[in-house]
C-alpha positions in Angstrom: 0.0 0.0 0.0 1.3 3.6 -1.4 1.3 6.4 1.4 1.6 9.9 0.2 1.9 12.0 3.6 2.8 10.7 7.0 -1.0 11.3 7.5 -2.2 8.5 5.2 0.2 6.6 6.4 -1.1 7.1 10.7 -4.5 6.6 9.3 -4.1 3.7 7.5 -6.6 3.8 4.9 -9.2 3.9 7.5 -8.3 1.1 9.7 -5.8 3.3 12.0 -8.0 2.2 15.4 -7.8 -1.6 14.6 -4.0 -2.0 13.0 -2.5 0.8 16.0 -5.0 -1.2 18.5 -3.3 -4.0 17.5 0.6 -2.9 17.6 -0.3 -1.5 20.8 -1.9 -4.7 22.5 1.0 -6.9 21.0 3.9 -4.4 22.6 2.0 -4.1 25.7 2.1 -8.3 26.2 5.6 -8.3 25.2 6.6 -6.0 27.8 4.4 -7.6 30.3 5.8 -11.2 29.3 9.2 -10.2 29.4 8.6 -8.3 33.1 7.3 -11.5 34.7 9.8 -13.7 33.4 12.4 -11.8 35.2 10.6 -11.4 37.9 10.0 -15.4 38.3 13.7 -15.5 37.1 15.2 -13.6 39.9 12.4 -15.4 42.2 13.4 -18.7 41.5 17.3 -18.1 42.1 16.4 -16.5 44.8 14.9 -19.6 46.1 17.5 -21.8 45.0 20.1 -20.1 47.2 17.7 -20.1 50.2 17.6 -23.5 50.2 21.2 -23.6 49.0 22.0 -22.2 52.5 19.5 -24.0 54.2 21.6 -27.1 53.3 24.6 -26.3 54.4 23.6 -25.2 57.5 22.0 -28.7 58.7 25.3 -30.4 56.8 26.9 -28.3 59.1 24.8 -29.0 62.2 25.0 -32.4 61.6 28.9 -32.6 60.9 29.3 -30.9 64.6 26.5 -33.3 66.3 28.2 -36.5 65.0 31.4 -35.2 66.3 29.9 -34.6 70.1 27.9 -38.0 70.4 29.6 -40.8 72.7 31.3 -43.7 71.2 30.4 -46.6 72.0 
């Protein structure tokens, strides 16, 4: 499709409200796609070095409970 002014081409032969509407709505679920997956990214590492920690503090408690427990 031929534009002649910058105009024509914004109004898009009439449809302007559906093809704009459209570009709009797609950019707008990108962003919002893209903004929760880092979000659950950063989340989820998050979590992993929680329970990273968590682990090697009850290796830890365990190493120094062995050591303390009468031999028989």
């Amino acid at each position: 499709m031929h534009f002649d002014t910058l105009s024509d081409f914004f109004a898009m032969g009439g449809y302007a409200f559906y093809v704009w509407f459209s570009y709009g709505l797609a950019f707008s679920l990108i962003v919002i796609l893209t903004v929760v997956s880092v979000r659950d990214r950063r989340n989820l590492f998050n979590q992993i070095r929680s329970k990273q920690v968590r682990d090697q503090k009850l290796k830890e408690y365990r190493k120094g409970n062995q050591s303390n427990e009468p031999k028989a």
